[in-house]
N, C-alpha and C positions, 0 to 999 in steps of 0.2 A: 531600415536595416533588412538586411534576407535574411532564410532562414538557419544559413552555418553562422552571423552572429550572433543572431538570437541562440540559437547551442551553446556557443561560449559562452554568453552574457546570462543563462540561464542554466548551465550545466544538463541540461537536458539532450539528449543524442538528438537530430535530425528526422528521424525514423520516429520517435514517439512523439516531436511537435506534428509529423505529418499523420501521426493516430487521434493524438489528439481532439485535430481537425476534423477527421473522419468519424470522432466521436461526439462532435458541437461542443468538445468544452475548449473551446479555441475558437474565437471567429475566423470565417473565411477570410483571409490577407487579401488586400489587394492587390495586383500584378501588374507587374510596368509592360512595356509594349513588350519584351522582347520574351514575356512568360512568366518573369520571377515574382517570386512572393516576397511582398513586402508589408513589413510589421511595423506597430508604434510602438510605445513605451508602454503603454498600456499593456500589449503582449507581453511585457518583458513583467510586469506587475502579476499580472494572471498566471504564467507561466509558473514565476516564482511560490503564489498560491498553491497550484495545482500541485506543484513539488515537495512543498511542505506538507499539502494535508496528507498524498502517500505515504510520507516519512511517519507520520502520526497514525496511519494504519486507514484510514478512510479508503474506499472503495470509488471508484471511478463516479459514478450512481450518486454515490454520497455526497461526493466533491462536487459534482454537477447541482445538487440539491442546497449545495453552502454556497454556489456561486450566483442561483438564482436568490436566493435569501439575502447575501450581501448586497445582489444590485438591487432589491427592492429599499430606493432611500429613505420612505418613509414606515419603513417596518421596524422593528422592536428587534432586540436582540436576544428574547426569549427563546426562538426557536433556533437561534444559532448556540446556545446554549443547550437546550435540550437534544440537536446533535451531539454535540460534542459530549454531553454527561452519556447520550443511550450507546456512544462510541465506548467510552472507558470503560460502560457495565460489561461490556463485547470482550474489552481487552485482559478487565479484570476473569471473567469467564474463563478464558484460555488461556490464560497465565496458570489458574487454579486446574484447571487439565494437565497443565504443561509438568506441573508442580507435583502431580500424583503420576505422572508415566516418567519424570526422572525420580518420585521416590522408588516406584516399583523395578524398574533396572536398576540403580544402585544395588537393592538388595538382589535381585539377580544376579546382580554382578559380583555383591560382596560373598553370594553363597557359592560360587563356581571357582573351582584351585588352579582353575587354569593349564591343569595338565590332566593324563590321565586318560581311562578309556571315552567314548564319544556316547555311550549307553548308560553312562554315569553320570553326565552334564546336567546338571540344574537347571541351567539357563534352557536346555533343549526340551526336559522334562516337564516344565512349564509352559510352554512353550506350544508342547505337543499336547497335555492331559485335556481332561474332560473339565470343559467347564463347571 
C-alpha cells in the first residue's frame, strides 16, 4: 500500500508517517521504481501501536523504548509494565497539579463579581501581590 492508504487505514496524516520515519519509529518503506513508498501490514500494525501509546500520553522516546521491548520475543513483560506503571505515576502527578490550579481559579473566580472598578479585581490582586 503507499503512504495516503496507510493514513486512511491508520488515521494518521501523511506528514507524521513521514516524521515518523524520520524519527526510526517507522521502518524505512520500500520504494517501487518510480519513488513511492511502499508499506506492509506490519506498518499498519506499528502505526496503529504508535497512535495508541500517544492517545495514552507516552512520549515519542517512550513509544520508541515499548517498540524495542515488544520486538525483543524472548523478553519478559516486566519491563513493559514497569513503563506503563512509571507512565500513570507521570499522569497521576499532573492530574494532581492540574486539580490544585483548577482549585485555585475556581476560587479566583468565585471571589471576583465580575463588574466593577479594575483596581478592585481579586483575580488581578492576586495575580499581581507579593508572593
Amino acid at each position: 500500500m503507499n503512504i495516503g492508504q496507510l493514513s486512511r487505514r491508520t488515521g494518521v496524516p501523511i506528514d507524521t508517517v513521514r516524521y515518523y520515519e524520520k524519527q526510526r519509529l517507522l521502518p524505512t518503506p520500500t520504494r517501487s521504481a518510480s519513488g513511492y513508498r511502499h508499506y506492509e501490514t506490519n506498518d499498519v500494525l506499528r502505526l496503529n501501536f504508535i497512535r495508541r501509546a500517544k492517545a495514552l500520553g507516552f512520549t515519542l522516546e517512550e513509544i520508541r523504548d515499548l517498540l524495542a521491548l515488544s520486538s525483543a520475543h524472548d523478553g519478559d513483560m516486566a519491563a513493559i509494565r514497569s513503563a506503563a506503571t512509571d507512565k500513570l505515576v507521570d499522569v497521576e502527578q499532573r492530574l494532581a497539579e492540574l486539580t490544585r490550579v483548577r482549585d485555585g481559579l475556581r476560587q479566583l473566580v468565585d471571589a471576583c463579581p465580575g463588574h466593577g472598578a479594575l483596581d478592585q479585581c481579586p483575580i488581578l490582586t492576586a495575580l499581581g501581590g507579593e508572593a
